[in-house]
C-alpha positions in Angstrom: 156.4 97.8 127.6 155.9 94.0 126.5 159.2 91.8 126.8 161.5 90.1 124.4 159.0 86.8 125.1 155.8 88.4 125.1 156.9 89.8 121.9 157.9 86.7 120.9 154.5 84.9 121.8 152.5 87.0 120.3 154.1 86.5 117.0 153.8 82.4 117.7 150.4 82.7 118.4 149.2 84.9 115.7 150.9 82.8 113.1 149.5 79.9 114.5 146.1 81.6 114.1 146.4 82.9 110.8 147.3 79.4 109.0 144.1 78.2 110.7 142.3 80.6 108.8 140.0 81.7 112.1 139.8 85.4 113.1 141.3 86.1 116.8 143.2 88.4 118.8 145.8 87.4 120.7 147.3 89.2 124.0 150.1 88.1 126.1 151.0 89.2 130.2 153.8 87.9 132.0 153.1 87.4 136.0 156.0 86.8 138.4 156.2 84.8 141.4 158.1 83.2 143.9 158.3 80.1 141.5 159.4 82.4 138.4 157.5 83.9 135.5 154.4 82.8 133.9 153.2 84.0 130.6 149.8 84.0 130.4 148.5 83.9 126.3 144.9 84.9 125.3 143.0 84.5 122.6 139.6 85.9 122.0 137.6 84.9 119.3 134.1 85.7 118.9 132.8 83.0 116.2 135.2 80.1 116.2 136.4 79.8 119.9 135.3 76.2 119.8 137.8 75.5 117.5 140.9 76.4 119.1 139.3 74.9 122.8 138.3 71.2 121.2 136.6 68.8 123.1 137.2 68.9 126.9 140.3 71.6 126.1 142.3 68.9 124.1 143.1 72.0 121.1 143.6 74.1 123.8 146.2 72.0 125.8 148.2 70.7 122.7 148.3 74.6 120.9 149.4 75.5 124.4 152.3 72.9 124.3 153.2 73.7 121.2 153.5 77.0 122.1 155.8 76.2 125.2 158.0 74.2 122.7 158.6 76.7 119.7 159.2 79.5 122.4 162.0 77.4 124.0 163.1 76.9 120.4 163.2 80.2 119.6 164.6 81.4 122.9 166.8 78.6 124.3 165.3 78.3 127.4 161.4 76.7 129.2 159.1 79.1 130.1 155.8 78.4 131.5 153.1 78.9 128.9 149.4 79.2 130.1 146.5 79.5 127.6 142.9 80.3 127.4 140.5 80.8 124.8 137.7 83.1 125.0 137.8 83.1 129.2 137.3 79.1 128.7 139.9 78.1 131.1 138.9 80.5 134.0 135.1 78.6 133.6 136.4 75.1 133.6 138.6 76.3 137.1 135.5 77.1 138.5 133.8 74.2 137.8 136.4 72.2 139.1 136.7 73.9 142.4 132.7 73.7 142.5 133.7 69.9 142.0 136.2 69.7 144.5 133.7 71.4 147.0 130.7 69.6 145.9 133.3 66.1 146.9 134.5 67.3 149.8 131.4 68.0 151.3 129.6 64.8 150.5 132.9 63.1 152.2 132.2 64.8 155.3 128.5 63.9 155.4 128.5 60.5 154.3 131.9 60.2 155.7 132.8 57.8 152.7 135.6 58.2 150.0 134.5 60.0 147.1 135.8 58.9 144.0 137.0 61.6 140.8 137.9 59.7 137.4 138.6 61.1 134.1 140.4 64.1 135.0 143.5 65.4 133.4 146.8 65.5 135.9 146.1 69.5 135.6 142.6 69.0 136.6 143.7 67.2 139.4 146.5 69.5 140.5 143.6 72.3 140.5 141.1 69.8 142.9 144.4 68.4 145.2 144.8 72.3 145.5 141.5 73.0 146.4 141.0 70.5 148.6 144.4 71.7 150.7 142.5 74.7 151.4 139.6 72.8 152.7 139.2 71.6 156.5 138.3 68.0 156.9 139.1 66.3 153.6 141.8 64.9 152.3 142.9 63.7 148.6 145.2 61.7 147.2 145.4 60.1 143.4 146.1 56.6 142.7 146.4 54.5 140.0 148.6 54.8 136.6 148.5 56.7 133.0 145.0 57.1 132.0 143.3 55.3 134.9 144.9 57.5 137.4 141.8 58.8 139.6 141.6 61.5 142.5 140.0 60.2 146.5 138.9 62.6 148.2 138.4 61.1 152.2 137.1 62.6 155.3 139.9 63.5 157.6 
């Protein structure tokens, strides 16, 4: 039986969707863990997916926002909101741990700093993840706002 919030999400998202005008069907899933409860929102939409993802996920990041904000609006309390289109964010995981990998290796053989720029703090919370996980790399980020970039160094 779906909760007050998945309830609650649902109804957000499919109003969301239906003043855009595109066809889509939304599901929501709560998962709980030892840092709380995580509902996870997904939209599948056969024709217009592109849409709702926008280049590099920019749609996808600011409907999922959006979402975070009228649900803590309509609730009185944060709850963290994850959102995917069409399986999009599960790909662009995988290529971002095939990125961390791809780094981390060519650290350890050239045994050089390898450099990661453009990336979105959540893309580089995925990589700084990954690469915990990995033996004989390290990464760290530096720099500030929009020129912030991930290193990834051989230990």
């Amino acid at each position: 039986m779906a909760s007050a919030i998945e309830k609650t999400l649902v109804e957000l998202t499919d109003k969301l969707i239906q003043l855009t005008g595109i066809q889509a069907v939304v599901t929501v899933t709560e998962e709980t863990s030892e840092e709380g409860a995580t509902y996870h929102v997904v939209i599948e939409s056969e024709k217009e997916a592109g849409l709702l993802i926008g280049a590099h996920g920019q749609t996808l990041a600011a409907i999922q926002s959006f979402l975070g904000m009228a649900l803590r609006t309509r609730t009185g309390e944060w709850h963290r909101v994850v959102l995917d289109v069409s399986g999009w964010r599960q790909k662009h995981e995988e290529y971002l741990l095939s990125l961390a990998k791809q780094a981390a290796d060519r650290a350890k053989q050239t045994h050089e700093a390898q450099y990661l720029y453009n990336l979105t703090p959540d893309q580089r919370r995925v990589i700084h993840t990954a690469l915990s996980e990995m033996k004989g790399v390290i990464s760290e980020s530096e720099g500030e706002g929009a020129d912030r970039y991930l290193i990834v160094k051989p230990e």
